[in-house]
N, C-alpha and C positions, 0 to 999 in steps of 0.2 A: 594492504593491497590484496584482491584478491587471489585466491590461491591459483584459480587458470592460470589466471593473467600472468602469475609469476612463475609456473609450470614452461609456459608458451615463450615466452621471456627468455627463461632459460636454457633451452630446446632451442632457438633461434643464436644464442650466444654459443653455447655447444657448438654448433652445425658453425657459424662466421671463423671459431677458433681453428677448426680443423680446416677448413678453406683455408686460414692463413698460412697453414705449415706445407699448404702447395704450393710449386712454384710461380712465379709471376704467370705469365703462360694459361698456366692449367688456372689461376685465377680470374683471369680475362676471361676465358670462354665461360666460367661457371655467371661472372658478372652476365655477360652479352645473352647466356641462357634467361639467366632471372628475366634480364629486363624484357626477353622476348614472352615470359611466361605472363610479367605483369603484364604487358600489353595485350594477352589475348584473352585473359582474365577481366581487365577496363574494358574491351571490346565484348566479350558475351555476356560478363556478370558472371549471374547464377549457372547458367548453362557450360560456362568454362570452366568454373569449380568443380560440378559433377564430374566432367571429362578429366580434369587434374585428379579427384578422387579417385576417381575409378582406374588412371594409370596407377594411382601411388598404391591402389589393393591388389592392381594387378601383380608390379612390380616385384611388395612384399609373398603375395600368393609364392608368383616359381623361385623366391628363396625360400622359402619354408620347405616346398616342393624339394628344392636340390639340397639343401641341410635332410630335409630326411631323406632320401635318396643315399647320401654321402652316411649317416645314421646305419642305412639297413646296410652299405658296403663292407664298415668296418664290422659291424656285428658276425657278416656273413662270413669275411676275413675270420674273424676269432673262431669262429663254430669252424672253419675247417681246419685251421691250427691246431685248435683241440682235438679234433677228432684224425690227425694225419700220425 
């Protein structure tokens, strides 16, 4: 099998496994999310991809953002530790 393919595969198995360890609940809305994302995805195609793209670099962007944020906190933390 190809290696994407089995990459992708498993990236979608991962992501289903942790959904299960939510509760019923929290797993209904993630279900009623998907099926609202498939639907607007069959409705634009290409054009809803981009839009899903560009949330999901959005998304990653302001955690990168607040990981280094939360990065320059503790350093700053330690430098005045040290120097108190």
């Amino acid at each position: 099998m190809n290696e994407q393919l089995e990459e992708a595969q498993q990236t979608v198995a991962e992501i289903r496994a942790l959904i299960g360890t939510l509760p019923i609940r929290d797993r209904m809305i993630i279900d009623w999310r998907v099926s609202d994302l498939h639907a607007m995805l069959s409705r634009f195609g290409h054009l809803g991809r981009l839009a899903l793209a560009l949330c999901s670099a959005e998304i990653q962007l302001q955690d990168a953002e607040e990981e280094w944020a939360e990065h320059e906190r503790r350093q700053l933390a330690e430098q005045e530790a040290l120097g108190a």
